[in-house]
C-alpha positions as CSV (number, residue, x, y, z in Angstrom):
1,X,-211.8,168.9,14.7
2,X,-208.2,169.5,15.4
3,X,-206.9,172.7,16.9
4,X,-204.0,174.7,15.1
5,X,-200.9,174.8,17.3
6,X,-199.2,178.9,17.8
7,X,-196.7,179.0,15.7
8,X,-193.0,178.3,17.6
9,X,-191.1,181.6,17.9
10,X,-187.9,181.2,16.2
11,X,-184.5,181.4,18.5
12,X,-182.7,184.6,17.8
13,X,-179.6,184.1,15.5
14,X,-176.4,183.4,16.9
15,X,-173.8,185.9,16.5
16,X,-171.2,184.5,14.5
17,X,-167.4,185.7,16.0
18,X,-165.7,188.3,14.4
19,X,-163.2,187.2,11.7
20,X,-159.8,189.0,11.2
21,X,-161.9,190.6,8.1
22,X,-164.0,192.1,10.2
23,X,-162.1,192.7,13.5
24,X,-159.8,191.7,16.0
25,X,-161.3,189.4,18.6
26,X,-159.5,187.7,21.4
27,X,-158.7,184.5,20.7
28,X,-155.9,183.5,23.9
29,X,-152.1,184.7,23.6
30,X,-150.0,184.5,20.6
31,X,-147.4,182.5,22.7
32,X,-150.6,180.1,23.4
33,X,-151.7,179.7,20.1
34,X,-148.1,178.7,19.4
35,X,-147.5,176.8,22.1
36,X,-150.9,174.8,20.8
37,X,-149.6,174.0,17.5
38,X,-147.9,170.1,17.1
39,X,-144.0,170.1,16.5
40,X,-142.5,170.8,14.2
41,X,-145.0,173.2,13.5
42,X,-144.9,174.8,17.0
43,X,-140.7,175.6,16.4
44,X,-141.3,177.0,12.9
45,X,-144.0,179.6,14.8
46,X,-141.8,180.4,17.6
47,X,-138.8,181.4,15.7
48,X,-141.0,183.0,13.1
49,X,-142.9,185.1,16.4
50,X,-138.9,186.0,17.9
51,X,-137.5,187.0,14.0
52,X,-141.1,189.4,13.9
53,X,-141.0,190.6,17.0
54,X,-137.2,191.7,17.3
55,X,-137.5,193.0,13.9
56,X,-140.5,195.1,14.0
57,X,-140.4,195.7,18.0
58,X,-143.0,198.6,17.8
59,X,-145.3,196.6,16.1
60,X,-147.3,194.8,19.2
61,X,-148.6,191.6,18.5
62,X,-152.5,190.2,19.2
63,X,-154.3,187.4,18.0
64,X,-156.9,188.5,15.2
65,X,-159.0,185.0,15.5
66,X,-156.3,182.4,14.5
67,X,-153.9,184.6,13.2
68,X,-151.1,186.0,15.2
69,X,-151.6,189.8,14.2
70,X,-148.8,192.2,14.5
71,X,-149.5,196.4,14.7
72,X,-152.6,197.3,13.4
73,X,-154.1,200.2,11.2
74,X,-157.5,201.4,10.2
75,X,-158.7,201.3,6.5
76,X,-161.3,202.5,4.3
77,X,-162.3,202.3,0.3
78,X,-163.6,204.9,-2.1
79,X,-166.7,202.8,-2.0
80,X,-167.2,203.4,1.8
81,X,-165.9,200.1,3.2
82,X,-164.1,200.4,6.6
83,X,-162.2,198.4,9.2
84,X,-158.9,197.4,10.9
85,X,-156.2,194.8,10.0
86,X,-152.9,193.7,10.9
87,X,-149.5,195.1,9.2
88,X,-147.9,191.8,9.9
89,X,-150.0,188.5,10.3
90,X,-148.2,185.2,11.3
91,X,-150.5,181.7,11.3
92,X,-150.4,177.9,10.8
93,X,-152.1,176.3,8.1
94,X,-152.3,172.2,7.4
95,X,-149.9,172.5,5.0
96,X,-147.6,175.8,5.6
97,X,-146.9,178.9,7.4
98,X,-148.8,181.8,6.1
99,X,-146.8,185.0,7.0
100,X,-148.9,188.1,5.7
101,X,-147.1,191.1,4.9
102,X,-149.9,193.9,4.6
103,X,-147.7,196.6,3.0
104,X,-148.0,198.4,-0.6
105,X,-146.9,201.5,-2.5
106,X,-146.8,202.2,-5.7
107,X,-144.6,199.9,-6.8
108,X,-146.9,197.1,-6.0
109,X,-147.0,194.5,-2.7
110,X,-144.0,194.7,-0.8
111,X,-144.5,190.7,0.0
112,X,-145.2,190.0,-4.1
113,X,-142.0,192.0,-5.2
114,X,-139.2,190.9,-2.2
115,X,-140.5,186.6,-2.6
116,X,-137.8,185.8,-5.1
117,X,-135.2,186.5,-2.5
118,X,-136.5,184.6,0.3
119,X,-136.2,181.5,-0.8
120,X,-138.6,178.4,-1.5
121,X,-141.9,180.2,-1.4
122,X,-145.3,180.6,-2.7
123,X,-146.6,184.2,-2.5
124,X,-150.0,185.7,-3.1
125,X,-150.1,189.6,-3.1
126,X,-149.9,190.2,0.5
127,X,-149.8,186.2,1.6
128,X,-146.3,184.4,1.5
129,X,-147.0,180.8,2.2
130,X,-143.6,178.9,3.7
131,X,-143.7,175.0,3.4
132,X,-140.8,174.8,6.3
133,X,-138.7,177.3,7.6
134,X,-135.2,175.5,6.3
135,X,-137.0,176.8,2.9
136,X,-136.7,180.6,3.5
137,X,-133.5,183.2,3.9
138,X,-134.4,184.2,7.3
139,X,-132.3,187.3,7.4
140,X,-134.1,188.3,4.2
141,X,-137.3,187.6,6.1
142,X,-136.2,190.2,8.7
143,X,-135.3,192.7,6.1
144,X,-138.9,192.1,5.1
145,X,-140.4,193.2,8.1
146,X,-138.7,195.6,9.0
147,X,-139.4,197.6,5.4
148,X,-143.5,196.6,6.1
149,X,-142.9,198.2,9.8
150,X,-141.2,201.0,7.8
151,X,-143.7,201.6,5.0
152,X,-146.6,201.3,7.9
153,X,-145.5,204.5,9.6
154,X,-145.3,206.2,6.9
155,X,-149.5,204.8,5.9
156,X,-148.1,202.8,2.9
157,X,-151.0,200.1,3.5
158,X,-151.7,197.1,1.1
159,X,-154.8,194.3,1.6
């Protein structure tokens, strides 16, 4: 007659990383996530990081997994739900640049109303997806941020 084996215990469950959804987590620098990225890609970023940073200066930026995260604020539903996001998020994609522009009133999203005058772009409510940086009105881009860094002192918050 054949003995029963113990049963195996099973491994504890790996903690998956926090995504930006959920949290900032450290993933390097911002300069070395750019610096990482293949040309022309790597260019696009870097310009993109400078235009950001000298246009929303108080705005400090972090990486928030693989996005380049810019200021942060905390925010919570009716229903309860609460966490932390970026104002401005800045990342590479296989295809584009996502530049995320986390700001709303009551007017709508400050990204979704302001993409007709920055040029060849595809925008999503807060999401503004740039297929090359010749495509975009890069002073209109500043404008852009600056107003989000505006509208995020005064708690005008959109996700």
């Amino acid at each position: 007659m054949a003995t029963a084996k113990p049963a195996k215990k099973k491994a504890p469950a790996k903690k998956k990383p926090a995504s930006p959804k959920t949290g900032a987590k450290s993933q390097g620098t911002p300069e070395a996530y750019i610096a990482a990225q293949s040309e022309p890609r790597r260019t696009e970023l870097a310009a993109l990081h400078a235009l950001i940073r000298k246009a929303a200066p108080g705005l400090a930026p972090r990486m928030w997994n693989n996005v380049i995260g810019y200021g942060d604020y905390h925010y919570r539903y009716t229903s309860g739900r609460e966490g932390d996001w970026f104002v401005i998020g800045l990342c590479a994609r296989k295809q584009y640049i996502s530049l995320y522009v986390c700001a709303a009133d009551d007017d709508g999203y400050l990204a979704e109303r302001k993409a007709p005058a920055l040029g060849k772009v595809k925008v999503g409510r807060s999401c503004i997806n740039i297929r090359a940086l010749a495509d975009i009105d890069m002073p209109r881009t500043a404008a852009l941020v600056r107003e989000a860094a505006t509208m995020a002192k005064r708690g005008s918050f959109g996700m």
